[in-house]
C-alpha positions as CSV (number, residue, x, y, z in Angstrom):
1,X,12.0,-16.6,33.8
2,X,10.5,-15.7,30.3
3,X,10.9,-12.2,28.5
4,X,8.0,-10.0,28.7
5,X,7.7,-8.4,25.2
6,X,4.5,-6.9,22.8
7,X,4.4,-7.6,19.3
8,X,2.1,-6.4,15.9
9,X,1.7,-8.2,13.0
10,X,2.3,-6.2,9.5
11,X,0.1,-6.3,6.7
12,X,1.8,-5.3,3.5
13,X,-0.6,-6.2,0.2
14,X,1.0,-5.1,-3.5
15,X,-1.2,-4.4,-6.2
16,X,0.5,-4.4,-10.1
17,X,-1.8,-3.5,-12.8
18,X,-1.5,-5.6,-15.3
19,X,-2.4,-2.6,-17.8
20,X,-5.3,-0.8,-19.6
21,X,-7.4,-3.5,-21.3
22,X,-10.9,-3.3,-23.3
23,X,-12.3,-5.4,-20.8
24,X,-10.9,-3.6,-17.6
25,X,-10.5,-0.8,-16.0
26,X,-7.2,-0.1,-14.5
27,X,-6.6,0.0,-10.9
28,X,-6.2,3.5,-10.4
29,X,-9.5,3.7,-12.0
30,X,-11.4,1.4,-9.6
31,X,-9.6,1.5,-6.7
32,X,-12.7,1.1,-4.6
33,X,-13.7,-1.6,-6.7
34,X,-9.6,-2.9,-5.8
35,X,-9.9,-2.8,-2.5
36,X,-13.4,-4.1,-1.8
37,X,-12.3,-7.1,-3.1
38,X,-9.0,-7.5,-1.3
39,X,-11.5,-6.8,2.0
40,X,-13.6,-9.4,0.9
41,X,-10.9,-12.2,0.4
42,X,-9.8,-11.0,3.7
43,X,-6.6,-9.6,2.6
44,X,-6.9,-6.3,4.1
45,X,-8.6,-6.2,7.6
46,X,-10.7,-3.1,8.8
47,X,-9.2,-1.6,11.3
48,X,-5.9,-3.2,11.4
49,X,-3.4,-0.7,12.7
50,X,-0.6,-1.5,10.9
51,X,-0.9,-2.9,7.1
52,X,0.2,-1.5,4.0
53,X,-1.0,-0.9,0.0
54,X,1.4,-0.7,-2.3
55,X,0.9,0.1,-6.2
56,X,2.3,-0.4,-9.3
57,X,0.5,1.4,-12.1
58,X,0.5,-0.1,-15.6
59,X,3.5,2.2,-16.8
60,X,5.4,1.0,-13.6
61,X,5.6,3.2,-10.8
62,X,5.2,2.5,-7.3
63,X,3.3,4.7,-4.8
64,X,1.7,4.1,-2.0
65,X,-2.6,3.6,-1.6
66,X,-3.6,5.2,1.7
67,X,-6.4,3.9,3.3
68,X,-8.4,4.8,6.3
69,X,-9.6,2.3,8.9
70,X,-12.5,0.9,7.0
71,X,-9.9,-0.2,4.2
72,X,-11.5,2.8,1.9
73,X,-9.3,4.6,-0.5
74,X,-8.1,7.9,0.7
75,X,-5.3,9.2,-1.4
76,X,-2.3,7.8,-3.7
77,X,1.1,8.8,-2.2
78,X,4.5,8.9,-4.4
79,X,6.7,6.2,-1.6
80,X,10.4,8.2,-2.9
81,X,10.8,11.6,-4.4
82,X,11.7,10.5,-8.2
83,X,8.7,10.3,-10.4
84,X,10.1,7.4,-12.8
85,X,9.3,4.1,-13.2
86,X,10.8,1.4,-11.1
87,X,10.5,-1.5,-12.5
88,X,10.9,-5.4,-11.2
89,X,11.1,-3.9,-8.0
90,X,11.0,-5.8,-4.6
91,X,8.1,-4.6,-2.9
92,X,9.9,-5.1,0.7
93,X,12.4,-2.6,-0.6
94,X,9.7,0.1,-1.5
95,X,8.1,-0.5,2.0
96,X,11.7,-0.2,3.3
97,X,11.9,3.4,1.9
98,X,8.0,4.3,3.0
99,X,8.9,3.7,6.5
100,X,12.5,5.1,5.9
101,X,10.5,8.4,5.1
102,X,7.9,8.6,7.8
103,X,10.7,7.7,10.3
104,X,12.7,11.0,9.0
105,X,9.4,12.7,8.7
106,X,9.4,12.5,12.9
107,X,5.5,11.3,12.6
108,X,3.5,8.1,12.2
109,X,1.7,7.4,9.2
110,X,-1.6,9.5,8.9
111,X,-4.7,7.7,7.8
112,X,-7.0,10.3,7.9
């Protein structure tokens, strides 16, 4: 007899700016632009129910892009309390706290 079990795949994608240049915008400053392209290289998939952004802005802090189901920015979110910059940071760690957080939060993650 085999086990009967259900299973998801995760999505975690990391974006780190590589920093204000004359040429380019930063991320935080074309996020939509950001993410259209990681739709289009298939990278983020609409409507997947359980995938993750995470960002690290050109002076080195992590937080968190929320998106909705059509992989369309909806907020940045600090991912721990501390506003400082964490860098060389393993992004399985930072997704570690995220969901460390929600879990003590009592809720799932809202995407609206």
């Amino acid at each position: 007899m085999r086990a009967a079990f259900h299973t998801e795949a995760f999505n975690l994608v990391t974006i780190k700016d590589l920093g204000p240049h004359d040429r380019h915008a930063t991320v935080t400053n074309d996020i939509e632009g950001v993410l259209a392209s990681l739709v289009a290289a298939g990278r983020l998939v609409k409507g997947h129910p359980y995938q993750r952004v995470l960002y690290c802005d050109s002076e080195g802090q992590w937080d968190q892009v929320v998106i909705d189901d059509a992989c369309e920015f909806v907020r940045f979110e600090q991912i721990t309390g501390e506003r400082k910059p964490v860098m060389d940071t393993d992004p399985r760690a930072l997704l570690a706290a995220l969901l460390l957080l929600e879990m003590n939060k009592g809720s799932a993650h809202d995407r609206s």
